[in-house]
N, C-alpha and C positions, 0 to 999 in steps of 0.2 A: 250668727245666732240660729240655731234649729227650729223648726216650726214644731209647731203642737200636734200636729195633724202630720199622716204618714202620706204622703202623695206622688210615691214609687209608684209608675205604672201598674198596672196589675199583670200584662202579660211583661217580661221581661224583655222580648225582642223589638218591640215598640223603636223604633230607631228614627234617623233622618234617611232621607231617597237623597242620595247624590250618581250624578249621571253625567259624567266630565265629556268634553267635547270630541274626546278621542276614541272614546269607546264607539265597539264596531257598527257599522251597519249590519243586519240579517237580512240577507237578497232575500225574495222571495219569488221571483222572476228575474227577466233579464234589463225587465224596464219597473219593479218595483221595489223599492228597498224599509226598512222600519228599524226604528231606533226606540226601542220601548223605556220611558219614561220612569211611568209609575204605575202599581199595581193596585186596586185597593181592594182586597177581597172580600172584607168586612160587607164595604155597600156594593160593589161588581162593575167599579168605574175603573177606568186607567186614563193616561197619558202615553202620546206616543209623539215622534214624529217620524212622516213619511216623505218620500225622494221618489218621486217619481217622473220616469225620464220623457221627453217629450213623445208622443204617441200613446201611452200609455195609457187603457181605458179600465177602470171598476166595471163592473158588472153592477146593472139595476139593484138597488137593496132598498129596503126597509131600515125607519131607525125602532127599533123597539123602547129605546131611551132616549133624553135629550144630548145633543152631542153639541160642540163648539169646537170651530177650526178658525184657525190662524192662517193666513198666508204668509209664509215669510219671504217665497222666493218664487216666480215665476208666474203663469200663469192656468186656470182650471176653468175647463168647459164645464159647466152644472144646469140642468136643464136649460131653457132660454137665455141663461145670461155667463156673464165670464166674470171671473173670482179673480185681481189683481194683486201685487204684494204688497199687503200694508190691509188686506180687506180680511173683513171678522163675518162669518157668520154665524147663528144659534139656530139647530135644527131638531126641533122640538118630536119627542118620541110620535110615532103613526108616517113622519114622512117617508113619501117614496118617493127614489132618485133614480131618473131612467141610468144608461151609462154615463159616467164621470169623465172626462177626458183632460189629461197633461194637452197645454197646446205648448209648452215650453218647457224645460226642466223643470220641476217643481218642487217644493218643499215646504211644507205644511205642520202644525202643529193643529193634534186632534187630541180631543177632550170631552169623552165618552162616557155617558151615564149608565151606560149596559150593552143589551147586545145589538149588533146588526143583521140580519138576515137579509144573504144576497140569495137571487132568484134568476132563472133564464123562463123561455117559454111553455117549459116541461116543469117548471114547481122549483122549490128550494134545490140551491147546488152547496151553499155552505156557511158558516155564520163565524161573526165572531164576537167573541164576548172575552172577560177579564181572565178566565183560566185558557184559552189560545194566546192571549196576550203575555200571561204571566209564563209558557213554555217558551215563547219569541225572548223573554228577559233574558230565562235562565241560559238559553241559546248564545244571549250575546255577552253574556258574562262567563260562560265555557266553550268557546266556539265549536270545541271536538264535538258538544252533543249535535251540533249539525250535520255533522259526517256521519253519525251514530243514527238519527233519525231517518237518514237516507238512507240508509241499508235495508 
């Protein structure tokens, strides 16, 4: 039976995000890898998860939104305390994170409300928000543009 009412999307491309287990990683070093999720451009959130191999430090950031991270696999130095697998945090927009550190392989699911601004002792070094995130997709859904980027 039809409804009465028209409740076709309004934009057309409106779809589902599927992101099967095999699709690639994007290195982005030699000790950091990201596997981008979802994009949401609309609100300037995404999903990702990250691999990050033991030794592996972030640089000090800023959240500018609230973010939530999943531990799935290993273990994260995060200021005074250490992030286990199975451990949730919610890091409410203004926090600042000295450096991060892999103490093990790691692997994490992060769920970001906007952007991050990472910093050294000289001022901002680089950010990221959902259109760096949404170039990491298109990356891992045509790996050539990474060769292409590198040039």
């Amino acid at each position: 039976m039809p409804l009465p009412q028209d409740i076709r999307p309004a934009f057309q491309d409106i779809q589902d995000t599927l992101v099967r287990s095999e699709s690639p990683w994007i290195p982005r070093s030699p000790l950091d890898s990201v596997k981008v999720l979802w994009v949401g451009r609309e609100t300037g959130a995404w999903a990702s998860l990250h691999h990050w191999k033991k030794g592996y430090v972030a640089p000090p950031h800023k959240h500018l939104a609230g973010a939530h991270a999943y531990v799935i696999s290993g273990k994260l130095q995060v200021r005074n305390g250490v992030l286990n697998a199975g451990d949730y945090v919610y890091e409410p927009s203004g926090v600042l994170h000295d450096a991060t550190t892999a103490l093990e392989d790691t692997t994490y699911l992060f769920i970001c409300s906007g952007a991050v601004l990472f910093f050294d002792e000289n001022g901002f070094t680089r950010y990221t928000n959902w259109e760096v995130m949404e170039k990491l997709r298109l990356q891992q859904q045509d790996p050539t543009l990474q060769a292409q980027a590198a040039e």
